[in-house]
N, C-alpha and C positions, 0 to 999 in steps of 0.2 A: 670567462667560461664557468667559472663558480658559479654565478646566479642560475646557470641553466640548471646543474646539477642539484643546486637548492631548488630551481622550479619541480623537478621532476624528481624529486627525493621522497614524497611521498605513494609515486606510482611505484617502487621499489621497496616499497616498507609491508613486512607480512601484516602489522596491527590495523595497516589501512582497509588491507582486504577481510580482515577478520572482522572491521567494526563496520564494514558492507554489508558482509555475510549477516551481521547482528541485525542492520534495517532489511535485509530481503527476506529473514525470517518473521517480520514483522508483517512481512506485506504477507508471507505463505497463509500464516493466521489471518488476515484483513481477506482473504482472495472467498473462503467460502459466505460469509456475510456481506461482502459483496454482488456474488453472484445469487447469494438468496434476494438483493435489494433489488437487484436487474431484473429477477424473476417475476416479484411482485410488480413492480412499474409494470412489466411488460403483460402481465395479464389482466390487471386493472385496466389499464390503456388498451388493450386490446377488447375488451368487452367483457372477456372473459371470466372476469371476475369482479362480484360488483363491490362497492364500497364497503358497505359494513362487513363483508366477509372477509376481505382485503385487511379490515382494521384490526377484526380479531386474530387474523393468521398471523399479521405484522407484531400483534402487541404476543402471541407467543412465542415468537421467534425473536424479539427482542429480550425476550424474559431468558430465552434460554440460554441465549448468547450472555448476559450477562450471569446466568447461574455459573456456565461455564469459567467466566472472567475470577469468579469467588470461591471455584473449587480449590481444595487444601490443596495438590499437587504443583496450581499455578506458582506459587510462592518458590518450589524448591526449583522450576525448570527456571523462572526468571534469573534466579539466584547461580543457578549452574551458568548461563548464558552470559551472564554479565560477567563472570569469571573467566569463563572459557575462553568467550570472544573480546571482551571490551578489556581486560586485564585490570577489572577494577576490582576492588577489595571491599567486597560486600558483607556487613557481617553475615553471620551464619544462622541457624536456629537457637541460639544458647542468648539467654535471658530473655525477662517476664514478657516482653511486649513481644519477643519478635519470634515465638513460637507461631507455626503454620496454622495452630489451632484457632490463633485469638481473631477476632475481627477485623482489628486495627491493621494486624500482619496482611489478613487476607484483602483489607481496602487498599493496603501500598501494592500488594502485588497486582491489583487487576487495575489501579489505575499505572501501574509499570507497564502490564501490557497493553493497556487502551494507548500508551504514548506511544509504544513498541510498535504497535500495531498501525497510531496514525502517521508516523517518521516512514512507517515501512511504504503504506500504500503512495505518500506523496514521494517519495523517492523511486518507487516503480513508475507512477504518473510522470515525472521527471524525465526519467530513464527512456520511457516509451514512446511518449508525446512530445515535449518538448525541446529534447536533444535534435531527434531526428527533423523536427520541426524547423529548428535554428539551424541544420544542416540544409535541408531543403532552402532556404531562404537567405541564407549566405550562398550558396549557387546556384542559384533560378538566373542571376544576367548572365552565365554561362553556357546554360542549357538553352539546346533548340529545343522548343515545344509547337513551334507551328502556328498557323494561324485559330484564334480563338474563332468559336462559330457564332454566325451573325444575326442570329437570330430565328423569328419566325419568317425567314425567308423561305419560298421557294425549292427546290431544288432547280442546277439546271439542267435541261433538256427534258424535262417531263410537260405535256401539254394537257390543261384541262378539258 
């Protein structure tokens, strides 16, 4: 009976759900650049918008999105979050490198959040798609679903 309670020892652990909570904020930030990427596809591919308009809307929206990754504040929420949630011991703003102002600070926080960002969205991808996915498909020989349809048959009792 041990092994069970060591199996399921971590669905019981608040650090578990807090270090969730840390990848679904990850995905929160990935959700509007994602729906700006959805946006573009679907007007491009729709006609509606042709390519080189498509390239220059794409390439300012990627510029902004990364301005945003580089702005001073990214640094101190990173820094609060990895505290909060992850219980990890980040240092703080105190010494030369790791002030919010310098670059080098600001290159570690915005690739902190691009990985924050890419843990999140594949953990929602996970969560959404392939869970229920592997649900689905461990019970399909269980489920009635009826007969598959046969094609470009007929129907019956209609006469041409």
């Amino acid at each position: 009976m041990g092994w069970l309670r060591l199996l399921f020892a971590p669905l019981t652990d608040g650090a578990t759900w807090r270090r969730a909570l840390h990848l679904l904020l990850g995905a929160v930030v990935a959700l509007p650049y994602g729906a700006l990427g959805w946006l573009f596809a679907l007007a491009i591919g729709s006609g509606g918008l042709d390519v080189v308009s498509g390239t220059v809307l794409l390439a300012l929206a990627v510029a902004a999105g990364v301005a945003v990754a580089f702005a001073p504040g990214v640094r101190a929420l990173e820094v609060t979050a990895a505290r909060a949630l992850l219980d990890a011991a980040v240092p703080g703003t105190g010494g030369r490198d790791a002030t919010p102002t310098t670059w080098s600070a600001r290159r570690r926080a915005a690739g902190w959040l691009a990985l924050n960002v890419v843990a999140g969205a594949v953990t929602v991808l996970v969560t959404l798609v392939v869970v229920p996915t592997a649900i689905a498909l461990v019970t399909a020989p269980w489920r009635d679903i009826g007969p598959l349809p046969a094609g470009g048959a007929e129907p019956q009792g209609s006469s041409a």
